[in-house]
C-alpha positions in Angstrom: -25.4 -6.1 4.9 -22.2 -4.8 3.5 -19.5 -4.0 6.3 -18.1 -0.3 6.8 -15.2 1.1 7.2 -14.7 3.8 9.9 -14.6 6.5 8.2 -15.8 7.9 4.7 -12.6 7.8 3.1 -13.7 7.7 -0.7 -15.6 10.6 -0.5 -13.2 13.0 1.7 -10.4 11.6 -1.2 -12.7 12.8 -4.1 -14.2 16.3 -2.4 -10.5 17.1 -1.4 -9.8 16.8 -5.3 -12.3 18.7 -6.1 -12.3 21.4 -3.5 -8.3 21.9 -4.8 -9.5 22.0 -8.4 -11.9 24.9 -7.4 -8.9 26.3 -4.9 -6.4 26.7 -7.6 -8.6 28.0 -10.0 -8.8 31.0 -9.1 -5.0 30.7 -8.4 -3.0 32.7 -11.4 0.6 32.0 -9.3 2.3 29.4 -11.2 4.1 28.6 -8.5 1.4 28.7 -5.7 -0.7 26.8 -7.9 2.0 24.2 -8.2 2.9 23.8 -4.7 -0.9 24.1 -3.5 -1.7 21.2 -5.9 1.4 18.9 -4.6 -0.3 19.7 -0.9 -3.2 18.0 -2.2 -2.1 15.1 -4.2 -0.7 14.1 -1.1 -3.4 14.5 1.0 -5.3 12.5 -1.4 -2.7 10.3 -1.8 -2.2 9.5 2.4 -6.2 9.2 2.7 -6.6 6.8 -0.1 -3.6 4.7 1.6 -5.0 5.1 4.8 -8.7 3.9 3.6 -6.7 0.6 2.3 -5.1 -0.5 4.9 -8.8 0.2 7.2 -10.3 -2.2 4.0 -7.5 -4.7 4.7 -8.2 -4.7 8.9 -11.6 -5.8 8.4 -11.0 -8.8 6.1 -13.5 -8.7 4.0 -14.4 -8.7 0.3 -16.3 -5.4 -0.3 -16.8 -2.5 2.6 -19.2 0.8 1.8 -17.7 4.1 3.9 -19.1 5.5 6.8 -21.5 8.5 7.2 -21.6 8.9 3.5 -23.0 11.9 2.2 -24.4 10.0 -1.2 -26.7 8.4 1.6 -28.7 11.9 1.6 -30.0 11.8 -2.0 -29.6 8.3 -3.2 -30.7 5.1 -1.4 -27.9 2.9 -2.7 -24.3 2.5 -1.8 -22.6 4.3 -4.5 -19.1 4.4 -3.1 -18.2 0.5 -2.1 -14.9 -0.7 -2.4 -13.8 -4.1 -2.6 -10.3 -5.9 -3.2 -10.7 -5.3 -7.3 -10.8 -1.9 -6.6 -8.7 -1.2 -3.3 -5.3 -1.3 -4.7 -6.2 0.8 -7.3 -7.5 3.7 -5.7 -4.1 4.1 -3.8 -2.0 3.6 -6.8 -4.1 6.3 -9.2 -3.8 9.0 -6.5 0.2 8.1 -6.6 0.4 8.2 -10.1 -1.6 11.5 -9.5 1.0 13.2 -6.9 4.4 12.0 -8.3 3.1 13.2 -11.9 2.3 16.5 -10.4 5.8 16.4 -8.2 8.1 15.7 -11.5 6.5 19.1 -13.3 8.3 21.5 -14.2 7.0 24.9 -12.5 7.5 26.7 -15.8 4.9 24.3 -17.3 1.8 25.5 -15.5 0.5 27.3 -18.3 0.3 24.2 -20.1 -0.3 21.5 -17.7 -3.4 22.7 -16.1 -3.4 22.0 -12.2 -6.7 22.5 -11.7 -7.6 20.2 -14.4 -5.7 17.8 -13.1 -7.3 17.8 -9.9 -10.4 17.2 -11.6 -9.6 14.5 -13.3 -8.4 12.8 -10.1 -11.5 13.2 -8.4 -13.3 11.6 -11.5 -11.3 8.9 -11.3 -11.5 8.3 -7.7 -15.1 8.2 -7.9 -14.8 6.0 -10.5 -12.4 3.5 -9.0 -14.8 3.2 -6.0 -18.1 2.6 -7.8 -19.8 -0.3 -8.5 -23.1 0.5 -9.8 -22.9 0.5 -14.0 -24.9 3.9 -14.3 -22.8 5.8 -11.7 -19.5 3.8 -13.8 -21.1 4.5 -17.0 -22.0 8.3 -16.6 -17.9 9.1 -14.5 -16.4 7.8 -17.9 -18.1 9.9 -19.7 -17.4 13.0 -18.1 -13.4 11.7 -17.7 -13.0 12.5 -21.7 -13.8 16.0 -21.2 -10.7 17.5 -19.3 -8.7 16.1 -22.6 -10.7 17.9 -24.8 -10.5 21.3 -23.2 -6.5 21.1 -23.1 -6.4 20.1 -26.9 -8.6 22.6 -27.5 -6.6 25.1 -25.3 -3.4 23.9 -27.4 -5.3 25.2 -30.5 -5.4 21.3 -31.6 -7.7 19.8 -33.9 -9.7 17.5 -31.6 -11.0 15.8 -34.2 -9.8 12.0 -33.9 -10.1 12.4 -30.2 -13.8 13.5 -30.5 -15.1 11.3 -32.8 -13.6 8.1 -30.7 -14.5 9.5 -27.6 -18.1 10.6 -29.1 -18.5 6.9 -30.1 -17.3 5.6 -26.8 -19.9 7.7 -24.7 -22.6 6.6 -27.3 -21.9 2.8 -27.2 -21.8 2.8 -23.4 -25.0 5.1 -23.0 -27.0 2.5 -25.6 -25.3 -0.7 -23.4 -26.5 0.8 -20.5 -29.9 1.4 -21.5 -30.2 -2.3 -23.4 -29.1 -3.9 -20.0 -32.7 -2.4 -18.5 -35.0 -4.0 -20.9 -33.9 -7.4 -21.0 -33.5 -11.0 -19.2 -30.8 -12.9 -19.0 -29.2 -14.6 -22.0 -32.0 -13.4 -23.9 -31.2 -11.1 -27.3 -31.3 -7.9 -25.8 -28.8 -8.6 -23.0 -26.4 -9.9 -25.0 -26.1 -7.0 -27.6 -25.9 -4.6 -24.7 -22.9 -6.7 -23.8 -21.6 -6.3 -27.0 -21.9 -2.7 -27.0 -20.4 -2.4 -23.5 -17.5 -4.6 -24.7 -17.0 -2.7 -28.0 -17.0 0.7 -25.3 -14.6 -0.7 -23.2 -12.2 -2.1 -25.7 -12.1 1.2 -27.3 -11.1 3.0 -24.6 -8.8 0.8 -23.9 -7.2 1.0 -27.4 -7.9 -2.3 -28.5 -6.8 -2.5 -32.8 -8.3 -1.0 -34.9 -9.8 1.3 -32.3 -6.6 2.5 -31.2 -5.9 5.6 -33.3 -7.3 8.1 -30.9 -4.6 7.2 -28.6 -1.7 8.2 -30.4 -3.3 11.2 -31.9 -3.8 12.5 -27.9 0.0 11.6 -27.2 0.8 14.0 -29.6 -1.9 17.1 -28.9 -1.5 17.2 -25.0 0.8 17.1 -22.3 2.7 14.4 -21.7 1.5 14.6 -18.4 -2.2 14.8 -19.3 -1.9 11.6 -21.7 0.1 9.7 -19.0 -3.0 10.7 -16.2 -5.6 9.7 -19.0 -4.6 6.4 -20.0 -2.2 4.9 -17.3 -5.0 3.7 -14.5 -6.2 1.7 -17.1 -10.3 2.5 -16.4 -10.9 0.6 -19.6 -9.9 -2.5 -17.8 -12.0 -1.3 -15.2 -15.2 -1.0 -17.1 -14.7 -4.7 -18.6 -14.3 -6.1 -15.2 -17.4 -4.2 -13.7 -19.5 -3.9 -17.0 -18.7 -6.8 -19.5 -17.2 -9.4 -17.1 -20.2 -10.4 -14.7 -22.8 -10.8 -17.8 -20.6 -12.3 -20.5 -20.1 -15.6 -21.6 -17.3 -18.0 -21.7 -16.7 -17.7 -25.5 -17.2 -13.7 -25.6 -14.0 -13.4 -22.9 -12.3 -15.9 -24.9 -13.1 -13.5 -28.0 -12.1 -10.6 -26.5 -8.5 -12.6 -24.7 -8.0 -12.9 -28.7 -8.3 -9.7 -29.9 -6.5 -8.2 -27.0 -3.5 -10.6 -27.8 -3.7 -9.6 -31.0 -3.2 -5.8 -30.4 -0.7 -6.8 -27.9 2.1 -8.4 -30.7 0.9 -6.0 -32.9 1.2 -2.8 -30.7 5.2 -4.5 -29.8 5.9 -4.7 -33.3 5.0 -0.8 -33.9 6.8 0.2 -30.8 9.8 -1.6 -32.4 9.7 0.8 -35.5 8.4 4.3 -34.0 10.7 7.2 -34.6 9.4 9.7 -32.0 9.4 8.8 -28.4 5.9 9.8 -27.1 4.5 7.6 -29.9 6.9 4.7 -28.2 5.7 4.9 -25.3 1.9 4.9 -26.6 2.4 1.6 -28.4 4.3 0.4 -25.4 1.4 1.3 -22.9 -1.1 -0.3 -25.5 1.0 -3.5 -25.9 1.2 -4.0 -21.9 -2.4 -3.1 -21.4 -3.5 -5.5 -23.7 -2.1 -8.3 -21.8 -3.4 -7.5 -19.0 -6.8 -7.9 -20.7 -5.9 -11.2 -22.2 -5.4 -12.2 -18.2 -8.4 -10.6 -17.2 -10.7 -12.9 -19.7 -9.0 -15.9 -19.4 -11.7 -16.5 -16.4 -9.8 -18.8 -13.8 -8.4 -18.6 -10.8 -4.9 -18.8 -12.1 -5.1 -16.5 -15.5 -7.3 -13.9 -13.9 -4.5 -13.5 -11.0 -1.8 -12.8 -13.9 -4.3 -10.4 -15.1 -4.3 -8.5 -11.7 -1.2 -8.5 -11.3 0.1 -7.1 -14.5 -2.3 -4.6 -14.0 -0.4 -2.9 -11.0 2.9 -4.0 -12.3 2.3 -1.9 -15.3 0.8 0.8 -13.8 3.8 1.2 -11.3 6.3 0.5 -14.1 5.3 2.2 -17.3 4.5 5.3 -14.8 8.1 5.2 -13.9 9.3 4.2 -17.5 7.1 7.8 -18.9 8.3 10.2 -16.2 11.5 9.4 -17.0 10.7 9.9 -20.6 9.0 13.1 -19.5 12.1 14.5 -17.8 14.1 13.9 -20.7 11.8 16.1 -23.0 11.6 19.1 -20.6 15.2 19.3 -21.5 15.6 18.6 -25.2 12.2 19.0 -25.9 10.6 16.1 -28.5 12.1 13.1 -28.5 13.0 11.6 -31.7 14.3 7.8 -32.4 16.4 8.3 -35.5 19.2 9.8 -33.8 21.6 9.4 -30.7 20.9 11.6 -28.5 24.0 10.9 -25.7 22.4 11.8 -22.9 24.2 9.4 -20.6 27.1 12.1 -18.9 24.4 14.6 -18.4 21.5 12.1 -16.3 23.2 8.5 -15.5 20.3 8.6 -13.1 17.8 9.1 -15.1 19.8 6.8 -17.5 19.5 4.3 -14.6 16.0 4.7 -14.0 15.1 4.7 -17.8 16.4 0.9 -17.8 14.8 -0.4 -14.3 11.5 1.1 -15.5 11.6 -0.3 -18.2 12.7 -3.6 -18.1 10.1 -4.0 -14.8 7.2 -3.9 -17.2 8.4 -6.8 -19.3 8.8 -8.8 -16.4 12.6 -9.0 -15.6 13.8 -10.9 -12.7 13.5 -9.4 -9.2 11.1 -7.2 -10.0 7.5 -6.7 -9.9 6.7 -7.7 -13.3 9.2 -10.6 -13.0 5.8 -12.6 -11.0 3.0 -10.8 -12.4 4.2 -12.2 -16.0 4.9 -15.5 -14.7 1.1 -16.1 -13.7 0.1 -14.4 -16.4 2.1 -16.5 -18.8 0.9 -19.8 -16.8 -2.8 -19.3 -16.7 -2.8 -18.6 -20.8 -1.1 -21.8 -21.2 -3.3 -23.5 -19.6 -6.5 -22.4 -21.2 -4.8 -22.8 -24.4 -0.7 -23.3 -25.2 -0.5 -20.9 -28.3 -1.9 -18.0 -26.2 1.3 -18.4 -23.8 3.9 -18.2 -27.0 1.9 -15.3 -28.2 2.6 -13.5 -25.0 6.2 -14.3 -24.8 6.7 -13.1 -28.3 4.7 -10.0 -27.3 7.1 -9.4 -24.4 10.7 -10.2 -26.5 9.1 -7.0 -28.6 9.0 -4.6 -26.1 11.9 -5.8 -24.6 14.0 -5.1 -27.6 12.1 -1.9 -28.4 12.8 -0.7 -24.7 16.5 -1.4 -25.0 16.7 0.4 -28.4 15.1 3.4 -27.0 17.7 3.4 -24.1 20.3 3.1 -26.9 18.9 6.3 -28.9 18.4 8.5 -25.8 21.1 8.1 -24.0 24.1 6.8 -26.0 25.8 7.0 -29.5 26.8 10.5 -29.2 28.3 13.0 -27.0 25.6 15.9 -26.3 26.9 19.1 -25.9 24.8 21.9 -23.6 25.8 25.5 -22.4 23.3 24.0 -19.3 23.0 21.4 -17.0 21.1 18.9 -17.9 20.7 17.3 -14.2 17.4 15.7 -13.0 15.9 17.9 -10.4 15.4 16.3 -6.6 11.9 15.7 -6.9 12.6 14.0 -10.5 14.7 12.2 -8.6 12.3 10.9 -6.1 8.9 10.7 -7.7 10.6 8.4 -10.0 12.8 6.2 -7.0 9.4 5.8 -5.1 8.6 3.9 -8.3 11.6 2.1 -8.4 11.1 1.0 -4.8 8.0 0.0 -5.5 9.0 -2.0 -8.5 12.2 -3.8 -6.4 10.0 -4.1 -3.1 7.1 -6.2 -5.0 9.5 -8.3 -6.8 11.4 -9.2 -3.5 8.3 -9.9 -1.2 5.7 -10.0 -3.8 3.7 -12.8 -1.3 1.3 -9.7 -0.1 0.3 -8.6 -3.4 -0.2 -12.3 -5.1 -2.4 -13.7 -2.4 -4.6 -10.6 -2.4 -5.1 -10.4 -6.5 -5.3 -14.3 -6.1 -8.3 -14.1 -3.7 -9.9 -11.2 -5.7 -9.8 -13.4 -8.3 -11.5 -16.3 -6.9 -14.2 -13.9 -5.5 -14.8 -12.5 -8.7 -15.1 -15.9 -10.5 -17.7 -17.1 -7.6 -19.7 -14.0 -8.2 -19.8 -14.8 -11.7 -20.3 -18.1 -11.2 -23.4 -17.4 -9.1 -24.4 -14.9 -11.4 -24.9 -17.5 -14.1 -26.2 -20.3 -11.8 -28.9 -18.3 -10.7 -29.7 -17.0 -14.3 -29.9 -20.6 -15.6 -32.0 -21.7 -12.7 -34.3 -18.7 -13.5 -34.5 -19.7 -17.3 -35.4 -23.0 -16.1 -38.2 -22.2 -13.8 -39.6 -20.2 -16.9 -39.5 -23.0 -18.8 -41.7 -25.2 -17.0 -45.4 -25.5 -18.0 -48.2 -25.6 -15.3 -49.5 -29.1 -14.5 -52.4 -29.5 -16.8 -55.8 -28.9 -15.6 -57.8 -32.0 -14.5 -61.0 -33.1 -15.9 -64.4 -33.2 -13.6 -64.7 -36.0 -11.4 -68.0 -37.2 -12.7 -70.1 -39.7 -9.9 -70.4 -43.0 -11.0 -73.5 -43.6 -9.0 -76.9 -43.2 -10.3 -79.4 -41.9 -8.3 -81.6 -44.7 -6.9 -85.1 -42.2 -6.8 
């Protein structure tokens, strides 16, 4: 029996985002809309904090929420949460509010609201599911809200729908191929395959990566930022690809995820426009925390989770700050000095932190979260471990270029102040606290991903144990059938 918490706090997080989306539709106030939306995100954002810390009080590994409504029309727990999946529900729904808190009011009429809400309430339900049908069918519907604003921007959504088209489609025929057979068999492991192939695409792994940069440049900054940061390509490996697949398959896809991660560093070295930076950036980072995901021990598979909210928290920070920058100059570009230094040293400031968090600098939250990562690799196997450390030099020196382009080199001249706005300022300092905080006591945060990690392992562990013991009871013939006893005494009539 799966312990509760006390109250239903997954599903009053997701109806809230939903009942705001439907609220502010029928909004046409900018303004109202704007504020009415921020009233929400926090809401959601306080609930989803709250529901941690009642996860945390009852020290356990997975909890379902109380009085659920799902209960009515479906016999299963749909909404469980467990310590994978805790952490991330709070940090979406802040990525979530302080996106919505650093936007411009004059953007509105491109950054939907309403979508956005949406696409929070998708991704909480997502976040705090389990079951691979009820995962499946949420990322599915999460690549539509994309494709109405490209579509909205009179974009060709081309790139983005054939990707997306092939994503839904490989995840659809995994799902299906998991029914029909047993374990190990044929069957099961080409619907791992086509699960993996799913979630690496989505993830951007090379040469699947394309779509990503092509959506950078067709939607809102904020859009891409909401669509890609919380990482639910990670997610579907771990709940989809990482209970059923073998040793060697991880160790195959740890490979090609190190791969894209040097190769996405060396692109975000050269890139001469800033949102395609930061795209080759986020791909690079998320990579690696794939490659620690796979690795499949204790040790590895704690980097893994680590990065995983170090870079969300960081490269969050890292593209608001990016983001603030272009609502005042408009696109970026990287061939010129921009000098924007005298006009935003805070946001000059914050740039840097940011920024030099995700590749792990010291006294931050990356500074541990690489460490592990970094140690587990080397100990599955040494050339891994370089490989990562060359990755990270990359970004570090791409970073520190971009910081040299954007805000140095040149003296900017404007008839207007350039000055971050307050809530800039402090949707991107509650990042920065964040980022500090973790680094400082980051004893909290390692022993929970650490013992995530070593419940995850045991569940796959048992996984395979039990399927092995079940091949090997199949296996065994019946005791052949004896002959007739046949009396040896005749009949003395």
């Amino acid at each position: 029996m799966i312990p509760e918490l006390h109250l239903p706090w997954m599903e009053i997080s997701i109806l809230l985002s939903l009942a705001g989306a439907l609220w502010l539709k029928t909004t046409q106030n900018r303004e109202i809309a704007y504020k009415r939306c921020l009233i929400i995100c926090a809401l959601v954002f306080l609930n989803t904090v709250v529901g941690w810390i009642d996860f945390v009080s009852l020290q356990t590994f997975a909890a379902a929420d109380h009085f659920r409504l799902t209960k009515l029309v479906w016999e299963k727990d749909i909404f469980i949460v467990d310590e994978l999946s805790a952490p991330l529900l709070p940090l979406g729904a802040l990525l979530y509010l302080l996106t919505v808190l650093s936007t411009l009011k004059t953007k509105g009429h491109r950054f939907s609201f309403s979508r956005t809400l949406l696409s929070e309430a998708i991704l909480l339900a997502t976040l705090s599911s389990r079951e691979p049908w009820v995962i499946i069918s949420l990322l599915s519907v999460a690549t539509i809200p994309p494709y109405l604003e490209i579509k909205s921007h009179s974009e060709s959504p081309r790139v983005y729908v054939l990707h997306m088209g092939l994503f839904v489609a490989l995840l659809v025929s995994g799902g299906v191929l998991s029914g029909f057979g047993n374990a190990h068999d044929a069957i099961t492991l080409m619907a791992g395959a086509l699960l993996t192939t799913a979630a690496l695409l989505r993830s951007g792994i090379v040469p699947l990566h394309c779509w990503m940069t092509d959506l950078f440049e067709k939607v809102t900054f904020g859009t891409a930022l909401l669509f890609v940061t919380p990482m639910t390509g990670a997610y579907a490996v771990m709940r989809l690809v990482y209970p059923i697949a073998p040793d060697w398959a991880l160790q195959g896809i740890a490979l090609i995820s190190l791969t894209t991660a040097v190769y996405a560093a060396g692109m975000a070295l050269v890139q001469k426009e800033a949102r395609r930076f930061f795209c080759y950036l986020f791909l690079s980072h998320s990579s690696l925390v794939l490659v620690g995901l796979e690795m499949a021990t204790p040790l590895g598979l704690t980097g893994g989770l680590c990065v995983w909210i170090s870079v969300g928290i960081s490269l969050a920070g890292f593209a608001l700050t990016f983001r603030s920058v272009e609502a005042r100059i408009g696109r970026i570009s990287l061939t010129e000095y921009h000098g924007l230094y005298e006009h935003t040293p805070t946001l000059a400031a914050l740039f840097l932190v940011t920024g030099l968090a995700s590749i792990g600098f010291p006294g931050t939250l990356g500074f541990i979260a690489t460490e592990l990562l970094v140690e587990g690799a080397i100990e599955v196997y040494p050339l891994v471990g370089t490989a990562v450390l060359i990755a990270a030099a990359l970004n570090s020196i791409a970073i520190l270029r971009a910081y040299f382009r954007v805000f140095t080199g040149a003296r900017h001249v404007a008839s207007i102040s350039l000055r971050a706005r307050v809530s800039e300022h402090v949707a991107i300092l509650i990042l920065v606290a964040l980022i500090l905080g973790g680094g400082l006591y980051p004893q909290f945060g390692v022993a929970s991903r650490y013992h995530a990690a070593k419940e995850l392992i045991q569940q796959r562990g048992s996984v395979f144990q039990h399927s092995a013991s079940d091949a090997k009871e199949a296996k065994t013939e019946l005791p052949a059938a004896q002959p007739p006893v046949i009396s040896t005494h005749h009949n003395r009539e």
